[in-house]
C-alpha positions in Angstrom: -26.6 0.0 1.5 -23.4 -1.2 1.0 -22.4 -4.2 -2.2 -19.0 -6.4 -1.1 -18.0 -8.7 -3.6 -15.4 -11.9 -3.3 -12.6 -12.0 -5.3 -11.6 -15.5 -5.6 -7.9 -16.2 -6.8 -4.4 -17.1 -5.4 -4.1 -15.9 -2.2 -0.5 -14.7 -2.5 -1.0 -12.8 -5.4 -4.4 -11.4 -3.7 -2.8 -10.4 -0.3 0.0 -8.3 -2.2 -2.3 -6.7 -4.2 -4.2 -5.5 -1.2 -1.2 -4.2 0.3 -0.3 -2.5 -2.7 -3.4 -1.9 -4.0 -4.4 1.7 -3.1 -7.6 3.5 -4.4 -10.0 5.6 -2.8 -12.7 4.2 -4.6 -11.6 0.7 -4.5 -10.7 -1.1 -1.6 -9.8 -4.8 -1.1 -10.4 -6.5 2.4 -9.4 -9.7 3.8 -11.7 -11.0 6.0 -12.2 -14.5 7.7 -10.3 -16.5 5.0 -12.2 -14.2 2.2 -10.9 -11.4 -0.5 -13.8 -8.6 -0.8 -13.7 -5.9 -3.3 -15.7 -3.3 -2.3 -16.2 -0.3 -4.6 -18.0 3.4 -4.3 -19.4 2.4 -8.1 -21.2 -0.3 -6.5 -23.3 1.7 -3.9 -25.2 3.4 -6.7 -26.4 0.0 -7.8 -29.7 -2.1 -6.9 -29.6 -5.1 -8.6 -27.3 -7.8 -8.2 -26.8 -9.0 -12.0 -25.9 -4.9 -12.2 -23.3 -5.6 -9.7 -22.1 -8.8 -11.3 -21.6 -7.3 -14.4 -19.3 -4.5 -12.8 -17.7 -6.7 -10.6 -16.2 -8.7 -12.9 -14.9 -5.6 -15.2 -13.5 -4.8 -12.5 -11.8 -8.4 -11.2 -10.5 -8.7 -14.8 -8.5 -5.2 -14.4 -7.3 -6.0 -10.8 -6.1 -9.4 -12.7 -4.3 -7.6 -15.0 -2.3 -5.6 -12.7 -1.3 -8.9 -10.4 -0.1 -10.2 -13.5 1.9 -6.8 -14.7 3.4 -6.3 -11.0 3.3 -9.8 -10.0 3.9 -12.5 -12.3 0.5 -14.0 -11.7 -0.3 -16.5 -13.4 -3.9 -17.3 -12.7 -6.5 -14.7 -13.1 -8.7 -13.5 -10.6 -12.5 -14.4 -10.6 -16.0 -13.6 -8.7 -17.3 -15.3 -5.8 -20.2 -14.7 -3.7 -21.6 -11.2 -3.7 -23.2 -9.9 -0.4 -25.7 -7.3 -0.2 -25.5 -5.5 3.2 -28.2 -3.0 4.3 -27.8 -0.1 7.2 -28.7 -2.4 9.8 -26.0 -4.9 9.1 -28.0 -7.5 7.8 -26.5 -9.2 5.0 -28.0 -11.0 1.8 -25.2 -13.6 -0.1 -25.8 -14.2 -3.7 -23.5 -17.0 -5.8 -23.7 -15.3 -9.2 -22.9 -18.2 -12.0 -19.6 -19.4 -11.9 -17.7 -18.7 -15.6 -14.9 -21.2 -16.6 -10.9 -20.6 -15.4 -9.2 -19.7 -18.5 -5.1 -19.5 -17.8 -3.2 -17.5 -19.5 -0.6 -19.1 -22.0 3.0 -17.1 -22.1 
């Protein structure tokens, strides 16, 4: 059972940050269009507002490290969160969407 969760943000900031972005138990993938984080603190978790919860502690630090190593300027924030099970099968959740807040310099 396996949790993948979309990172939704600017996808120039998001595609350096998976290319420098390297943690064994953190790994970003860009797939069809789509930024996933997908985390080995997720697996040990079986409901999604558990997963939402650490999903966006961890989008906020990933945020802050685009915006120390990158300039960004808008912070990163969760999409859809997809459940996938050993036989593939996949469950999408849209967790409640929080209002942008840019930073001011």
């Amino acid at each position: 059972m396996m949790w993948r969760v979309q990172i939704l943000g600017d996808s120039t900031d998001l595609d350096l940050l998976k290319r420098s972005f390297i943690d064994s138990d953190m790994k970003i993938k860009h797939e069809d269009g789509n930024y996933y984080v997908e985390a080995s603190k997720f697996e040990n978790l079986s409901a999604v507002e558990e997963v939402v919860k650490m999903a966006n502690e961890h989008i906020a630090i990933l945020s802050g490290i685009a915006r120390l190593a990158y300039n960004a300027r808008i912070p990163f924030m969760l999409g859809r969160v997809l459940h996938i099970n050993c036989e593939k099968s996949k469950r999408d959740y849209l967790p409640c969407r929080m209002r942008i807040t840019l930073w001011s310099r």
